[in-house]
Legacy VTK file of the C-alpha trace (Angstrom):
# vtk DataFile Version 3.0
C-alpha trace
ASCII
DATASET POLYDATA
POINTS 591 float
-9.738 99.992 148.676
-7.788 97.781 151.341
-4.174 97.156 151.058
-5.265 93.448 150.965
-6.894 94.232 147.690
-3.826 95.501 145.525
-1.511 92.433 147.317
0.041 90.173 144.604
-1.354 87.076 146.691
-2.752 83.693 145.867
-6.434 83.526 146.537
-7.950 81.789 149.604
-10.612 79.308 148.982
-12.013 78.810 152.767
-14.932 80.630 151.551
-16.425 77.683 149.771
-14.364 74.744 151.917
-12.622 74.929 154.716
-9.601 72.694 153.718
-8.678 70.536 151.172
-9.306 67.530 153.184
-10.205 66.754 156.864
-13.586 67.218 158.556
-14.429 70.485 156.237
-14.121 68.375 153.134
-15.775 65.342 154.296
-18.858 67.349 155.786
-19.125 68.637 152.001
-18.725 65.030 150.701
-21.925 64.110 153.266
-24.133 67.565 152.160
-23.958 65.950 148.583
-24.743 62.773 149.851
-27.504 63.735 152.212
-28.784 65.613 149.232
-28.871 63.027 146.827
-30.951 60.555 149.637
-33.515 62.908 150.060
-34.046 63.342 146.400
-33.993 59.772 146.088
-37.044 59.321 148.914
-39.307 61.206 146.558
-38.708 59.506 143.393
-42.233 57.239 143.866
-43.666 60.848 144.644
-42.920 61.434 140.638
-46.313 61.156 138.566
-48.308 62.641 135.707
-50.611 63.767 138.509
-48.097 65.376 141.051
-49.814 68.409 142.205
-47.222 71.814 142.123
-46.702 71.943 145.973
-45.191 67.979 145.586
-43.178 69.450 142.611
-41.931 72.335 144.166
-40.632 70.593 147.354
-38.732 68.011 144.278
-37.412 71.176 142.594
-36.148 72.213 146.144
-34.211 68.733 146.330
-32.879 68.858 142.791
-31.141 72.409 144.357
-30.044 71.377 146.763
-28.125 68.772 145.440
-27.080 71.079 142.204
-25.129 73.273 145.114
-23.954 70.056 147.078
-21.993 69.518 143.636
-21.054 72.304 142.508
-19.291 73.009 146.066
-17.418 70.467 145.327
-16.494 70.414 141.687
-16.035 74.130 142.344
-13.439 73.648 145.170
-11.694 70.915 143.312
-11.126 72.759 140.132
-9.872 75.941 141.692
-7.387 74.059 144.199
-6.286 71.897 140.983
-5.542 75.062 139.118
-2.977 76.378 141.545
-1.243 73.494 140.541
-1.724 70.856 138.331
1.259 69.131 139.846
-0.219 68.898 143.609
-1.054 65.265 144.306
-3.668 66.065 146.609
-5.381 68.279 144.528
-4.946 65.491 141.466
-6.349 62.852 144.013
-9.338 65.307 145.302
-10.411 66.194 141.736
-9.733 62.197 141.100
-12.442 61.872 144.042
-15.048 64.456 143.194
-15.423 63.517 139.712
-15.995 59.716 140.823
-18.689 61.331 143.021
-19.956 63.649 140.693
-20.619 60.777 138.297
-22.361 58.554 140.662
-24.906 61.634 141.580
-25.441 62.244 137.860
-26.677 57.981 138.057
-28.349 58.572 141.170
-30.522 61.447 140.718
-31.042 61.001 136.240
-34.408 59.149 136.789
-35.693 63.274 137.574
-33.902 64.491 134.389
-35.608 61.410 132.714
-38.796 61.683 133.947
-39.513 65.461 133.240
-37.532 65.170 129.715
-40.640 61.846 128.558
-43.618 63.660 130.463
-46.290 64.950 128.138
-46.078 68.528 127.197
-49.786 69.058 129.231
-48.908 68.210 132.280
-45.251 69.736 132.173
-47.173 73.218 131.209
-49.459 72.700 133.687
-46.084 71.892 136.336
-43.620 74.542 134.854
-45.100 77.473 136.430
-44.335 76.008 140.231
-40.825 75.808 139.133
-40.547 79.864 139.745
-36.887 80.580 138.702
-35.164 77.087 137.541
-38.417 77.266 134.787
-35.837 78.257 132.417
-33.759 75.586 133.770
-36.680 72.679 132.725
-37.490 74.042 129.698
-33.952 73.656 128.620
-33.973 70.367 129.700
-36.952 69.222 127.652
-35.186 70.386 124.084
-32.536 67.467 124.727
-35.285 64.694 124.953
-35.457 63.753 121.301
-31.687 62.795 122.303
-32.260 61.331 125.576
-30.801 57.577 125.999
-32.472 55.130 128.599
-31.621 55.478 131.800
-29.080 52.063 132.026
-27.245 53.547 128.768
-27.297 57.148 130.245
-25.403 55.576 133.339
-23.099 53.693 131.341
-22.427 57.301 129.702
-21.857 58.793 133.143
-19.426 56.480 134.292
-17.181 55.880 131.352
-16.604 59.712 131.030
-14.532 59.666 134.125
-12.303 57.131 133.359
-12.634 57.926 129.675
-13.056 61.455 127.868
-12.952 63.583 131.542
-9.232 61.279 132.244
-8.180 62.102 128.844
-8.663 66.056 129.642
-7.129 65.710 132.630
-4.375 64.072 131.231
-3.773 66.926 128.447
-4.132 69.569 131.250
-1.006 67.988 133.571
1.311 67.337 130.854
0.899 70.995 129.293
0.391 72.829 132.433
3.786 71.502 133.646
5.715 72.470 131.014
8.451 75.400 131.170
10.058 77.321 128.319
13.405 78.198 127.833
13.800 81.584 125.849
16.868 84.084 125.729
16.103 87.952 126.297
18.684 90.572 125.599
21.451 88.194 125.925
19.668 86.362 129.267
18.622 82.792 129.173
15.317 82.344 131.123
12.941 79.439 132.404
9.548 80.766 132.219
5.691 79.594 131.997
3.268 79.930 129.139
2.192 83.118 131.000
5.304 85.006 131.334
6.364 83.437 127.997
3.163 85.303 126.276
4.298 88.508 127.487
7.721 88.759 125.089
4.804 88.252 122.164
4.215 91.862 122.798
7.448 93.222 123.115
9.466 95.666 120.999
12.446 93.556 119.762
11.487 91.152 116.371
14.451 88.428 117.796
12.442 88.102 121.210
8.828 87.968 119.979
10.549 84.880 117.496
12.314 83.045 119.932
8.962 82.702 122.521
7.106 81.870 119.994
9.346 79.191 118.820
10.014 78.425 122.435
6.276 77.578 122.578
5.901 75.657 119.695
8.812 73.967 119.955
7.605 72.575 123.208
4.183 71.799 122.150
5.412 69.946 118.999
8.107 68.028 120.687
5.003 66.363 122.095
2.157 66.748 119.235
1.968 63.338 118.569
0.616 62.021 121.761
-1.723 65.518 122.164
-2.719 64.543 118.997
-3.862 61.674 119.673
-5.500 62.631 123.052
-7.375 65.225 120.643
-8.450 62.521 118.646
-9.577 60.462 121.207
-11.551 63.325 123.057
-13.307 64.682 119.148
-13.968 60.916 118.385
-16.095 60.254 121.947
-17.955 63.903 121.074
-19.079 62.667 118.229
-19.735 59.170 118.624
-21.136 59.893 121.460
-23.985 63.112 120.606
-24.086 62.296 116.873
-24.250 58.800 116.328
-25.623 57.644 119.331
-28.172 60.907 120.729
-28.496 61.505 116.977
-27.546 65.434 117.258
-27.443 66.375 113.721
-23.786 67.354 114.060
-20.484 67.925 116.580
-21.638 72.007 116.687
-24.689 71.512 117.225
-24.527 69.303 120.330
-22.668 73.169 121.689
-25.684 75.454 120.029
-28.035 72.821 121.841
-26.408 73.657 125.082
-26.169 77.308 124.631
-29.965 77.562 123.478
-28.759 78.878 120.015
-29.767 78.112 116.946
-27.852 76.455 114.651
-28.571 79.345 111.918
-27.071 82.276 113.823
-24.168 80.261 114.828
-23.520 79.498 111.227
-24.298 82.920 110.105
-22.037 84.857 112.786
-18.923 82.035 111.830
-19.635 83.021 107.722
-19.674 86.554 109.138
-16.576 86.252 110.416
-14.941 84.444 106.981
-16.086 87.704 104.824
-14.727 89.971 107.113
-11.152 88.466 107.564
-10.256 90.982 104.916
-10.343 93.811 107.548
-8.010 92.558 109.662
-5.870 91.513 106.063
-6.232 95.335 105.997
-4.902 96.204 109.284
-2.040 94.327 109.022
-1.213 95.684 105.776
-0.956 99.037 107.703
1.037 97.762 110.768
3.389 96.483 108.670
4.235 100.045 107.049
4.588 101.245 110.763
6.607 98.644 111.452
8.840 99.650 108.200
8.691 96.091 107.344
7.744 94.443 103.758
5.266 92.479 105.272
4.287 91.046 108.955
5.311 88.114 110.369
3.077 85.749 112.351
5.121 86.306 114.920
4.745 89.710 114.726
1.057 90.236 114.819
0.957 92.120 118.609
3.880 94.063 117.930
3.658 97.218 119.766
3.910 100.551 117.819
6.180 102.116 120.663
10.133 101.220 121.422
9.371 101.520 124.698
6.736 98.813 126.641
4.989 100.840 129.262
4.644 98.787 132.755
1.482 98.429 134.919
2.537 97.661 138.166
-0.152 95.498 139.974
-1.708 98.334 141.943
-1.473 100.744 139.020
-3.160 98.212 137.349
-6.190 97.549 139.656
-6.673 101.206 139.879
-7.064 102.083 136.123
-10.033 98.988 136.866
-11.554 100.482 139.412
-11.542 104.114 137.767
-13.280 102.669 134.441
-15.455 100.540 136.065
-17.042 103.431 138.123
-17.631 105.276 135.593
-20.496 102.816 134.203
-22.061 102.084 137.857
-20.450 102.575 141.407
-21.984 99.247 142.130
-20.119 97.588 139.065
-16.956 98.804 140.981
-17.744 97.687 144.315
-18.582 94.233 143.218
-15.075 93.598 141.580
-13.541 95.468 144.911
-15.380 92.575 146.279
-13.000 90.024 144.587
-9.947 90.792 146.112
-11.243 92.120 149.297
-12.238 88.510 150.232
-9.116 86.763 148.733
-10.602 85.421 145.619
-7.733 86.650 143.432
-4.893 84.727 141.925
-2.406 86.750 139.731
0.643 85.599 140.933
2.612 83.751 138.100
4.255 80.762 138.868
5.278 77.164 137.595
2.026 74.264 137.974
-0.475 77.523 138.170
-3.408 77.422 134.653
-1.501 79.373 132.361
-4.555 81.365 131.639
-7.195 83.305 133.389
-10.791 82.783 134.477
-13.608 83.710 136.559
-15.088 80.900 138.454
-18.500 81.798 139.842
-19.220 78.449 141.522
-22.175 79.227 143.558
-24.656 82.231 143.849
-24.015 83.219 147.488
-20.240 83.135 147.107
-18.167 85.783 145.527
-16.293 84.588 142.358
-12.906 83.336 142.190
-10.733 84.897 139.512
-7.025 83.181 138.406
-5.102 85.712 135.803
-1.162 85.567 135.520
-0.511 89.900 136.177
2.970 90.120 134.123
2.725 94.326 134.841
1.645 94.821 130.733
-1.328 97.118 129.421
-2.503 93.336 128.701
-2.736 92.388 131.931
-4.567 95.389 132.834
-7.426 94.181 129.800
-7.514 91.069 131.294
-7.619 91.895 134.928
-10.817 93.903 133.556
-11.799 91.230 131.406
-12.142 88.925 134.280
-13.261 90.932 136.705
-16.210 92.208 134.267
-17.060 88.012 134.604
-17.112 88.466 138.592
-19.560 91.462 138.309
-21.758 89.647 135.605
-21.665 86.461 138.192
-22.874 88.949 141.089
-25.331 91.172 139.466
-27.258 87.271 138.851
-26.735 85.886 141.638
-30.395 86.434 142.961
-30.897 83.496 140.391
-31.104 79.899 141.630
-27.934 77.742 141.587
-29.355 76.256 138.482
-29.902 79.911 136.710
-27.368 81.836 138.167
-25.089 80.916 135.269
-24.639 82.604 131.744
-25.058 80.989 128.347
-21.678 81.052 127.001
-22.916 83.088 124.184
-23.785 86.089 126.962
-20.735 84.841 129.064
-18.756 87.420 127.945
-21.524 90.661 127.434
-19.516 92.013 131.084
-15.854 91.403 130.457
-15.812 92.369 127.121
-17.470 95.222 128.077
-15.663 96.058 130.759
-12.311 95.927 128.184
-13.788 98.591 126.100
-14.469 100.796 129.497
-10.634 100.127 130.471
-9.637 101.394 126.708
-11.987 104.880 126.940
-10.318 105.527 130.903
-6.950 105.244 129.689
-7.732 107.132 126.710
-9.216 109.951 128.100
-6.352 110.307 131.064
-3.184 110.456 127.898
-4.571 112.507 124.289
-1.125 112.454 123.075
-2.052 111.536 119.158
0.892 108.533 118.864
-0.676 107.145 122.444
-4.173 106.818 121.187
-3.087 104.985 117.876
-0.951 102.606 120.030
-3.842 101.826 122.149
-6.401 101.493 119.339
-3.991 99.690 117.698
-4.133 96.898 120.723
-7.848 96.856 120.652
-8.045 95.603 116.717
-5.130 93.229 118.068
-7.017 92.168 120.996
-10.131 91.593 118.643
-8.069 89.838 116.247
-7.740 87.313 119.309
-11.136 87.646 120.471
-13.201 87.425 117.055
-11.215 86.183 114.366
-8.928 83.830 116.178
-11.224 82.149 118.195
-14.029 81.949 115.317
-10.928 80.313 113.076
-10.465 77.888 116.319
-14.258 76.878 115.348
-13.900 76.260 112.004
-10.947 74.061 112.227
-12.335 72.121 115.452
-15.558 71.432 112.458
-13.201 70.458 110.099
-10.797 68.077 112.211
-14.675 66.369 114.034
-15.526 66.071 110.048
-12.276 64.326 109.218
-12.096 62.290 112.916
-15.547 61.408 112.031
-14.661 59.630 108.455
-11.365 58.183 109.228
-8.080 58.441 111.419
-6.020 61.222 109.728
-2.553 61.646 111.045
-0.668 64.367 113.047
0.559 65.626 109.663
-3.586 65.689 107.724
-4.296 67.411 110.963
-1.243 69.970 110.965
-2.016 70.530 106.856
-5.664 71.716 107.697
-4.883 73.829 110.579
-1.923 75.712 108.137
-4.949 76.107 105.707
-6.747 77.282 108.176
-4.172 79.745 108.983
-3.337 80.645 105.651
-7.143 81.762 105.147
-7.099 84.058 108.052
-4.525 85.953 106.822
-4.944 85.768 103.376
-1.634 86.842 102.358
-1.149 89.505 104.727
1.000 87.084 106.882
4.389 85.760 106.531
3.410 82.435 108.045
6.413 79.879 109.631
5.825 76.186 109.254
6.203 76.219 113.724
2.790 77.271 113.630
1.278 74.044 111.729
0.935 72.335 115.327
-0.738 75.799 117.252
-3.207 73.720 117.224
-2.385 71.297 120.067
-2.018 74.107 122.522
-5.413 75.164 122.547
-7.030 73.849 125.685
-10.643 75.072 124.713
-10.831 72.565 122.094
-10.099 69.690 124.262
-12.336 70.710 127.315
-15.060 72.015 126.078
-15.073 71.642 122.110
-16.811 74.196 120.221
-16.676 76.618 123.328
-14.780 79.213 121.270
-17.352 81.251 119.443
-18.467 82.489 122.301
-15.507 84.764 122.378
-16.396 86.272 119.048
-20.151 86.189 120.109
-19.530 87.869 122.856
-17.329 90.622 122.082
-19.459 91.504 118.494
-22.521 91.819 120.775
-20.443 94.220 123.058
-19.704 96.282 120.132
-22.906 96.682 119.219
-24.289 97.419 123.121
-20.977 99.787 123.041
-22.284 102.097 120.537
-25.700 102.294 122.170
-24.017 103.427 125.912
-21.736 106.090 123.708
-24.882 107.444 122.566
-27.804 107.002 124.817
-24.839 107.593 128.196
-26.408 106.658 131.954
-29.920 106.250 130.178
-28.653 103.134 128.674
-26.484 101.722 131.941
-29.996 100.058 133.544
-30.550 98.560 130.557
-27.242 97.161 129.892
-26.990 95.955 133.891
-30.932 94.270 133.205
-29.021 92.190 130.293
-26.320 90.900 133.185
-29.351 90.450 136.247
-30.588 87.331 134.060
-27.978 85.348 134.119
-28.835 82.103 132.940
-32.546 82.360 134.065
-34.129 83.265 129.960
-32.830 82.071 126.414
-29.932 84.049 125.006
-32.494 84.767 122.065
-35.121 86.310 124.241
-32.844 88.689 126.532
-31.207 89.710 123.168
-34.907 90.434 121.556
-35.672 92.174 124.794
-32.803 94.910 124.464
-33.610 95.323 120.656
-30.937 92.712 119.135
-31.446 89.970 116.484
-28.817 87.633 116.458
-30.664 85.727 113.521
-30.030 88.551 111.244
-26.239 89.313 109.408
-26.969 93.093 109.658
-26.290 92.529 113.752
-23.300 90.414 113.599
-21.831 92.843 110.835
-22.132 96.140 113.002
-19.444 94.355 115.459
-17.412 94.389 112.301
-18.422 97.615 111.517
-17.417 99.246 114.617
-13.925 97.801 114.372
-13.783 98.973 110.521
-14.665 102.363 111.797
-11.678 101.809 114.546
-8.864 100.952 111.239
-10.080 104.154 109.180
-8.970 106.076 112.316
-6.100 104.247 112.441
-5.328 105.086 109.028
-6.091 108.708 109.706
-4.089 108.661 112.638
-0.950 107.711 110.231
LINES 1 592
591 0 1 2 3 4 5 6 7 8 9 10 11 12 13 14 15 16 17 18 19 20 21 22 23 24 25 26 27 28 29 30 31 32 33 34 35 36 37 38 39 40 41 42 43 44 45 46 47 48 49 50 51 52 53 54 55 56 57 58 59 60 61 62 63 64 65 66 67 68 69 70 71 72 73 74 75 76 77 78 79 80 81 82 83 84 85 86 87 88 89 90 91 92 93 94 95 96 97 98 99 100 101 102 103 104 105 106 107 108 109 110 111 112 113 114 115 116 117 118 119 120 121 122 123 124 125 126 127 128 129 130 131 132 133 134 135 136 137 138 139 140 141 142 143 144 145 146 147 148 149 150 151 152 153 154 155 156 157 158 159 160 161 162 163 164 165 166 167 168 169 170 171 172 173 174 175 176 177 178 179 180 181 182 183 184 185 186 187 188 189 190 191 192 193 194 195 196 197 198 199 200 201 202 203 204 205 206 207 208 209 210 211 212 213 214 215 216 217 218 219 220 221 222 223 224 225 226 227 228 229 230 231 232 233 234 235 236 237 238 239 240 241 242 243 244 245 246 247 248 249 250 251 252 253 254 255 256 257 258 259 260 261 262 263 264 265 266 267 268 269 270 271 272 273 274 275 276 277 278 279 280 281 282 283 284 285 286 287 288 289 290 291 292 293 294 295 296 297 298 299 300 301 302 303 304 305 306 307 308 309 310 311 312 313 314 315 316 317 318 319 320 321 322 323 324 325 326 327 328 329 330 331 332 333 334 335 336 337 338 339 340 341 342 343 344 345 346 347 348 349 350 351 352 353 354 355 356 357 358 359 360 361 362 363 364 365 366 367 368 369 370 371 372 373 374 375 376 377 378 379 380 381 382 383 384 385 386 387 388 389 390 391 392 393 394 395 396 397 398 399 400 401 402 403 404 405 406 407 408 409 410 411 412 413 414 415 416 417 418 419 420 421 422 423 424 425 426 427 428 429 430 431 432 433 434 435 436 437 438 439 440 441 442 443 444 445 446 447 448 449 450 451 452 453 454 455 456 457 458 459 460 461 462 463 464 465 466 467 468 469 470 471 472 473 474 475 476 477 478 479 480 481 482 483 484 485 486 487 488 489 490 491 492 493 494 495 496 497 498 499 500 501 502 503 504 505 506 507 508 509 510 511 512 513 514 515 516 517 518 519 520 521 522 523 524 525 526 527 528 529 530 531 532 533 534 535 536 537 538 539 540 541 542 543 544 545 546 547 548 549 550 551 552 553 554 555 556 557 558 559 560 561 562 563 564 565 566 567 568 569 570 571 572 573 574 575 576 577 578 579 580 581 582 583 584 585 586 587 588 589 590
């Protein structure tokens, strides 16, 4: 690997634009626009009698301006998260989301006009549609809750100034914020990110004080994120509900995702009868710990004194090793990543606080944002993310309008590519105490992977529910995310009043509501295609790298049913569980 590729560096994003602004940005500005025209040109050529050459040249337009846009939402979102701060990136995403709403106006009469034609002559159209069929066939299942086109318009353009400002708005208040925390006597200024690491250190005093730090921050402002929450759950639902008629605020997410409402249900009830387990495994930290019982605060305690550091090449190269022991390929692909630049790990104040993989467009390698703070989690997420890049590549054959993952299967790589991480550094250190330390991290990692985010669900259906019949207060809100909290842990947990306004600091449930299951979707599945690669080996890896080549390109039901998995049955989402049971008996052995 280059030197480039192990440099703590901020990522370059010529790739996609040139610069920020100039002729580079404006020539991007005029492909969309160019786009959208010649889309426009053919909308008299739109008929219940098109032939499939005139559809496929259509399909061609529709492309073309899909990758026009997503250039440019792409660029703007990426140069936005290096600092939320940066007026120019403010005013570009400002720009390119008043464009991006005018092209959804000026090219819905295709959307409309494929969602009302009969179901003959779209059967008799779909199959010159070649690899975006998926694409229209996804399309069609939101016609029942299809507005005209002047009220679909109307919809367009008050998002920008409406729900999309109101997101924006949460993201630059909490994105600038710092947090002042003391460490062995030191007083410190530090982000969310570097904040998050003292959650996982060894002293009790500094895992309390960044957590209060946190939530003392967050709730100095709760009332006004609050109220931004309510505003952004209220347009959801008046919106999909009451005016498209979706039967409720989760299902308008299942629609999107292709996944019925059932299995969604099922996997989230799933998850509420096996809370117990992780009750269980917190019973037992607590007797390492030699403490009565945990405190939330406690919950990713290590089980050693001593932190071990990952420096940021060590880190990269415990990656690189796990990853090519699955596929040489899968290693080279996330090589690819910071070979070209498109890494960001570099903490700092204004950067996203979290980490993502941003595949924008099929021919361009991803662009991945973590915050690298040199801890064993840092190295899981490095992997986590990077697994996303590799997913992005292996299906990027795929048009620009089926390159994409569900959000269900949006995580089968980089949850995957965790558990490779967790066997490399497993097999390299068989001192007893290390492996129960790092199994240990796992069931804490899942904790924030499965149970965690599938909590985050339930209380985002239970705040829509009560936004829905009324206008309950910062406190009604506060007093069902404690109960919320208070079921998770079921007793297990010493839980501090600080945590009744977590809540606010989630930024999945203001951006993309309902988005969280996918987390606990995705890493049950990976349990479950885990145990098949431990016991079928390489005869398994082409199977598992077929599930990644489809990207978004087939239901989430159908690839699933293709590699032998029924996510409509318990039994499936209960051998995730299963597997992580089987994880706390060694744990309990190991003791």
């Amino acid at each position: 690997m280059s030197e480039r590729a192990v440099e703590r560096e901020k990522w370059s994003l010529k790739d996609l634009i040139e610069s920020p602004s100039g002729s580079p940005m404006e020539s991007a500005f005029q492909d969309l626009e160019g786009a959208i025209g010649a889309l426009e040109q053919r909308r008299g050529d739109l008929s219940e009698t098109m032939n499939a050459d005139t559809f496929g040249q259509i399909l061609g337009l529709v492309e073309r301006v899909a990758y026009a846009a997503q250039r440019l939402n792409g660029y703007s979102g990426l140069f936005l998260s290096e600092d939320s701060s940066n007026q120019d990136a403010l005013a570009l995403r400002g720009r390119v989301d008043k464009s991006l709403a005018g092209t959804r106006n000026r090219i819905l009469f295709f959307d409309l006009w494929w969602k009302g034609l009969d179901e003959a002559n779209a059967q008799r159209l779909l199959p010159a549609a070649g690899d975006i069929a998926y694409y229209l066939e996804s399309l069609r299942k939101f016609a029942p809750y299809t507005l005209s086109e002047a009220e679909e318009k109307i919809v367009n353009v008050k998002n920008v100034h409406g729900v999309d400002g109101l997101v924006t708005l949460y993201e630059m208040i909490t994105h600038a914020f710092t947090y002042d925390v003391e460490v062995d006597g030191e007083a410190k200024t530090v982000t969310r990110s570097e904040l998050m690491a003292y959650v996982y250190e060894s002293n009790p005093d500094v895992r309390e004080a960044a957590y209060r730090s946190l939530l003392g921050v967050y709730e100095n402002r709760s009332a006004e994120l609050a109220q931004i929450y309510k505003h952004v759950a209220g347009d959801w639902g008046s919106e999909n509900v009451t005016l498209r008629g979706i039967d409720s605020p989760i299902s308008v997410r299942n629609l999107s995702n292709d996944v019925p409402d059932e299995a969604v249900d099922l996997l989230l009830q799933t998850c509420r009868d096996n809370a117990s387990l992780y009750q269980r495994f917190y019973r037992l930290k607590a007797k390492w710990l030699a403490v009565p019982k945990l405190r939330r605060f406690d919950i990713y305690a290590p089980l050693k004194e001593t932190v071990v550091e990952y420096p940021f090449a060590e880190g990269v190269d415990l990656v690189m090793e796990s990853f090519r022991k699955v596929s040489p390929d899968f290693a080279q692909m996330a090589e690819r990543v910071m070979g070209e630049g498109h890494l960001d790990s570099l903490p700092r104040p204004g950067k996203d606080t979290g980490a993502f993989c941003w595949g924008v467009v099929p021919d361009k390698t991803p662009w991945v944002l973590v915050n690298y703070n040199n801890r064993a989690n840092d190295v899981s997420t490095l992997a986590h993310e990077l697994g996303h890049a590799v997913h992005a590549m292996l299906a990027s054959d795929h048009s620009v309008l089926t390159c994409h993952s569900s959000l269900p299967l949006a995580e089968t790589a980089s949850n995957f590519a965790e558990m490779l991480l967790m066997e490399t550094m497993l097999a390299k250190n068989e001192d007893p105490e290390f492996r129960r330390s790092l199994i240990a991290q796992f069931v804490d990692d899942s904790y924030a992977s499965v149970l965690r985010q599938s909590y985050f669900v339930l209380f985002e259906r239970a705040a829509h529910q009560m936004i829905a019949e009324g206008e309950p207060t910062l406190d009604q809100l506060n007093a069902a995310y404690l109960e919320n909290l208070r079921e998770q842990f079921g007793g297990s947990v010493e839980l501090d009043e600080a945590f009744k306004s977590e809540w606010v600091s989630i930024p999945h449930i203001y951006a993309t509501p309902f988005y969280c299951y996918a987390y606990t979707f995705g890493l049950l599945l990976v349990l479950a295609l885990f145990q098949r690669y431990r016991a079928e080996g390489e005869a398994f890896v082409p199977k598992y790298l077929k599930i990644l080549t489809y990207g978004g390109s087939k239901a989430p039901t159908a690839i699933l049913d293709e590699a032998g998995f029924d996510i409509r049955t318990r039994e499936f989402w209960q051998g995730g569980f299963d597997v992580l049971a089987g994880m706390v008996d060694e744990l309990e052995a190991l003791s």
